[in-house]
N, C-alpha and C positions, 0 to 999 in steps of 0.2 A: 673451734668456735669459742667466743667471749661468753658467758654466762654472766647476765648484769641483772638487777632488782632496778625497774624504769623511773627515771628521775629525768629533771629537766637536765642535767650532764649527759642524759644517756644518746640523746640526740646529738648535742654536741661530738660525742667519742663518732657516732656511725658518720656523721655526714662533713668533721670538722679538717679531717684531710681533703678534701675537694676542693677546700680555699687557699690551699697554703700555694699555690701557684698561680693562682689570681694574677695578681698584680703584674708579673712579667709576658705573662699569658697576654694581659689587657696591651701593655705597650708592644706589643709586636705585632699585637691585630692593627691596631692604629696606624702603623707603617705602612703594614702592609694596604689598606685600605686609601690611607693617604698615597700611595703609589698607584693604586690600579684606576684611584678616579684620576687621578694627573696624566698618567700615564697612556692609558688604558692597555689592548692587547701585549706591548711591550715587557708592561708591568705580568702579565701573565704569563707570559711566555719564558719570562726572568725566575718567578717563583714556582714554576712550574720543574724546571731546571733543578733550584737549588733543593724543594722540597721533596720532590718526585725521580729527577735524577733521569728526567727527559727532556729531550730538546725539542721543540715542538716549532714548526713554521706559522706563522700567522694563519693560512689554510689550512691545518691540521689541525688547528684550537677544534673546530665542529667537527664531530664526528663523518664519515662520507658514507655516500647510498651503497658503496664496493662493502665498504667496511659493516656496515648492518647487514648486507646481504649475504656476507660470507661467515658472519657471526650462527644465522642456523647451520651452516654445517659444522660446526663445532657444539654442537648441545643433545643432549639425550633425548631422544625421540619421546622418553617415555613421561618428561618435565611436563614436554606441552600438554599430558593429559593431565598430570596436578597442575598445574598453573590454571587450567581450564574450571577445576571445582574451587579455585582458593578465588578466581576470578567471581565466581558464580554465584559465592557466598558473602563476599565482598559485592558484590552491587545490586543482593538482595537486602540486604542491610542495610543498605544509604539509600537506596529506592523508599525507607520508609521515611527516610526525617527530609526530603523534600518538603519548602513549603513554597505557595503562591502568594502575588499581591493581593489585599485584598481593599474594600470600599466600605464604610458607613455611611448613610444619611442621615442628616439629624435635623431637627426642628430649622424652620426659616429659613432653608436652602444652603442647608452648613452640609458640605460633603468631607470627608475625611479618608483618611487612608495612607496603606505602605506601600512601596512599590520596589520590589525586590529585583536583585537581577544579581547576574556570576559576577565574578571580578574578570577583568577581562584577561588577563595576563601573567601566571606564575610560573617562578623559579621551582624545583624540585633538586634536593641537595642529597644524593644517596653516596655513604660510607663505601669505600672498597678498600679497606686498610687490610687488616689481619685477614678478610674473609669480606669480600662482595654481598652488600646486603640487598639479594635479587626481591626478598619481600615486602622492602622497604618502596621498591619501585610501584607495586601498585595496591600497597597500602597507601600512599601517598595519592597517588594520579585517580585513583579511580574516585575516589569523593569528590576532588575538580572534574572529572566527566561528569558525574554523575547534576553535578551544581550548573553544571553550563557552560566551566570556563572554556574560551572559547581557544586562547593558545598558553601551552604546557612547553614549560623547558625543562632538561636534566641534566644538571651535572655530575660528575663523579671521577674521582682520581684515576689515572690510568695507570696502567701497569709499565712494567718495568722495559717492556718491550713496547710502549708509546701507544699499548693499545688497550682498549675500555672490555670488562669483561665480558664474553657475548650473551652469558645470562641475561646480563642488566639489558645489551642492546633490543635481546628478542624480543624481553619482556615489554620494552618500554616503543619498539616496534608495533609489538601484538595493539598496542593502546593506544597508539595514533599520537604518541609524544609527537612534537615540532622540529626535535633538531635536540638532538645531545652535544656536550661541550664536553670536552676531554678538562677537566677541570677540578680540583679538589682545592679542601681546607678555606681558609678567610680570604682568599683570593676568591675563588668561585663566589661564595659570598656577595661578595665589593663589586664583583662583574654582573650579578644580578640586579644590582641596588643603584647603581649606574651607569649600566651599558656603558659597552664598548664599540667599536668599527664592530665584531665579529658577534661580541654576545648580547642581547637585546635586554634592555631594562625590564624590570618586573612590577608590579606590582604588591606583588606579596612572596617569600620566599617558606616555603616548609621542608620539612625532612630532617630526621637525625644529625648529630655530628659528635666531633670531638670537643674537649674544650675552644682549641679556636675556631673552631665554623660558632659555638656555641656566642660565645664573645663578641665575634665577628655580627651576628643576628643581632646581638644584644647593642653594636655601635652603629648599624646601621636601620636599627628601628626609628620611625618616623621619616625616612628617604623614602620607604616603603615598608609594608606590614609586614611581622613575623609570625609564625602558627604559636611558638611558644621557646623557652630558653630551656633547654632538656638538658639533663647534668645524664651521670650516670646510669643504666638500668637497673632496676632494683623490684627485689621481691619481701612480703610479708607473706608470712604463714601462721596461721590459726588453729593450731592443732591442739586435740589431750590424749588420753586416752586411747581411744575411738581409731585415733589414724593411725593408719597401717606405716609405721616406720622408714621402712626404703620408699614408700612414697615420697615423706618427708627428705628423706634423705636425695633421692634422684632428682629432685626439684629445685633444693637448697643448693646442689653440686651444679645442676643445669646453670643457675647464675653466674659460674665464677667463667665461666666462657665468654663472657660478655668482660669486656676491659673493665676494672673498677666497678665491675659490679656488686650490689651490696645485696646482701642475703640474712633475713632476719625471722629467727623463728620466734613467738608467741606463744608460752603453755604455760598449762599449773601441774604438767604433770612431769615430775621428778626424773621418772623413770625414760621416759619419750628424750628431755633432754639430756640426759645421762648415754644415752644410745645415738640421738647425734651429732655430741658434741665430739664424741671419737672417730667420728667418720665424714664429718664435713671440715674442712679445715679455717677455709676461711669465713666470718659472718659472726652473728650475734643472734644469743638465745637470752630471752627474756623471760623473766621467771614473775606470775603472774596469782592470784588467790582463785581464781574462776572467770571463767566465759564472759562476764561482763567486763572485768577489769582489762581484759585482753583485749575486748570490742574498741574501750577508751583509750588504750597507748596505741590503736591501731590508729582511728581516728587523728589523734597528735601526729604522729607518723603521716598520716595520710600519703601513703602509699603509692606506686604507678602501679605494682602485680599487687592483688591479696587474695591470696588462696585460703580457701575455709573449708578446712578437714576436720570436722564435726560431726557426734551423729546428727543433729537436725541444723544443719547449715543454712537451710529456706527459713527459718523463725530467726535470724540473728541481722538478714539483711538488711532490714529496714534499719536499723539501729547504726548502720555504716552510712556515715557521713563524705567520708574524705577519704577517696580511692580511686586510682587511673580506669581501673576497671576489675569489677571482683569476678572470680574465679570457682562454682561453688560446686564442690563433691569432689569427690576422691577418681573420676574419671574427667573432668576440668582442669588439665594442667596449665600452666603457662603456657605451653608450646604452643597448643591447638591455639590462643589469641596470635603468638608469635607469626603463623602464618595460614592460619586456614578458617578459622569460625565465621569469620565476617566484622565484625569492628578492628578499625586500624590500631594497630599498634604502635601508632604514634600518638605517645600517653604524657602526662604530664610529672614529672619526678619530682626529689628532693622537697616534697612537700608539696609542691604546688598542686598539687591536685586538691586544695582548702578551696585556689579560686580558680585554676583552670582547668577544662574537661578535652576529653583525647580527640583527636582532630577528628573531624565531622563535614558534613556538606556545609553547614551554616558558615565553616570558616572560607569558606567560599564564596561568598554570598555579600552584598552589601545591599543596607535600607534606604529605600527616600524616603521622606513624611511627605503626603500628598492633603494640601489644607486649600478648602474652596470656600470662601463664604460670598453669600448673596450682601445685596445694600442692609437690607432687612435684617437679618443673623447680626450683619457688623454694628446695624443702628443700635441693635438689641445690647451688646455686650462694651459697647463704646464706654459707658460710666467706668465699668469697671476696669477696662483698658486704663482711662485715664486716670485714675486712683491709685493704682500698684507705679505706673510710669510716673506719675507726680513723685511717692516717694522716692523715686530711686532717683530723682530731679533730671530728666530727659524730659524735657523741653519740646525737643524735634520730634521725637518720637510721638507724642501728643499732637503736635501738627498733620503727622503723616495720616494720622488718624481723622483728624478734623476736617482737613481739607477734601475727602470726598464727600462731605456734607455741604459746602459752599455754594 
């Protein structure tokens, strides 16, 4: 690992390799996107080939009922009883941040209000590159159940024998998904974003990716909504003293498993990164004066993991601004968020975590403003109507007004 003193460079060095591919990244989404909306299933069928190294019939894009039902025989009996606690804990946790419409009354017959409802219709884009991301499946889906929505699609790369892994299907089985698509990378993407004969336009697309599904989100925001632009996964650690070492170290190591994942430790103490900078190879150790100054390059950082291995980890929380989700004590590993505690680990990285927070029911969810005024209420507040609407010189708008007075 890097041993640096934090400077405004210091970000640069951690996050500044993740651009240098940008640009060819961006024109090859483009293509691909300007193909599959021209195209549609053909275009899928084509990148599916060239990317994946399958040859797929038009009926084979969807996954079949043979194919999900032959997928439990293929899985460890003893999955379904973890699946069942990560299930458990995952939709006690979004059972709480449901909210409902709600009404005001106000003076003179003025009613106000929100009126909330699901989004009807999402994309779900789960990884199966190096390793099938099964908890990615109902990390994703279960805050859309939980929100109302009422149809759930999944896509995911198939394997090399044309077929989806049956983790993913049981899992995404067990949860009353719609219909999976044998589909990866910025194609799957583009087929969400504007349907095809076979795959159904969305709404809103969420779930992990590579740079180009990332890309791909990023060109087709505004077709339809995206949960958020997720670069690499990445952890901070807040250690001195205090922490027991191969924690630090098991933790830091856990990151490099993850592609491009960045791993960054935070100390003032000499000794702790002397001990793992010989044993983690890849990542960056920051060298810090005290617990406060660690809290504020944390914050800069704003982190997707930040793990807080301190003696009193509870007195520093509030002072963390900017983090995907923090992690606190020496028995709070990343892992337990990765797939069992209950918030999804679909986090906001590369910083964004200043203005976005990790996927939740609310990304589910869409407002109406609900506005009722009586004659009375409207007579009331007319002056001022037409005062703010004069300056902004609307005219019409001032009539619209006037004219239920005639």
């Amino acid at each position: 690992m890097k041993v640096v003193k934090f400077s405004g460079k210091t970000l640069e060095n951690i996050y500044g390799r993740l651009s240098r591919r940008k640009l060819r990244v961006k024109k090859t989404v483009e293509k691909i996107i300007q193909d599959v909306h021209a195209q549609g299933d053909d275009a899928l069928i084509s990148y599916t080939k060239k990317f994946d190294k399958v040859l797929l019939s038009q009926k084979q894009i969807r996954v079949s009922e043979s194919e999900i039902s032959g997928a439990y025989q293929n899985i460890d009996a003893e999955f379904i009883a973890s699946l069942k606690v990560a299930i458990n804990n995952v939709s006690d946790f979004y059972n709480k941040q449901i909210r409902k419409s709600w009404k005001i009354n106000g003076d003179e017959g003025v009613r106000l209000g929100e009126i909330l409802r699901p989004i009807e219709r999402i994309g779900v884009y789960v990884p199966s590159g190096t390793a099938p991301l099964v908890s990615s499946v109902y990390m994703s889906v279960l805050p859309a159940k939980i929100a109302g929505v009422s149809e759930i699609y999944l896509a995911t790369p198939p394997a090399a024998n044309g077929e989806v892994n049956p983790y993913i299907l049981a899992v995404a089985n067990l949860l009353k998904v719609n219909a999976v698509f044998k589909l990866g990378g910025a194609q799957a993407i583009a087929a969400f974003a504007f349907g095809t004969k076979t795959v159904p336009k969305v709404d809103k697309i969420v779930g992990p990716g590579n740079d180009y599904v990332t890309e791909a989100k990023r060109q087709v925001f505004g077709y339809c909504d995206i949960d958020m632009l997720a670069g690499p996964s990445e952890v901070v650690i807040i250690a001195n003293n205090f922490a027991n070492p191969a924690h630090v170290i098991a933790d830091l190591q856990a990151q490099a498993e993850h592609r491009l994942g960045i791993a960054v430790l935070i100390t003032n103490s000499k000794k702790l990164a002397r001990v793992v900078r010989k044993e983690v190879i890849n990542g960056y150790v920051i060298m810090v004066k005290n617990l406060e100054e660690a809290i504020e390059v944390s914050n800069k950082i704003a982190p997707e993991h930040l793990e807080l291995l301190v003696k009193q980890p509870n007195k520093i929380i509030r002072k963390i601004k900017n983090a995907g989700a923090v992690f606190v004590g020496a028995y709070s590993p990343v892992v337990i968020g990765d797939y069992i505690s209950g918030p999804s680990h679909v986090l906001p990285t590369s910083g964004t975590a200043r203005f976005f927070s990790g996927l939740g029911v609310g990304d589910f969810m869409k407002s109406t403003h609900l506005i009722c005024y009586s004659k009375k209420a409207l007579e009331k507040v007319a002056p001022s109507v037409e005062k703010i609407a004069s300056l902004e010189g609307m005219k019409k708008h001032i009539h619209s007004l006037k004219v239920r007075f005639d």
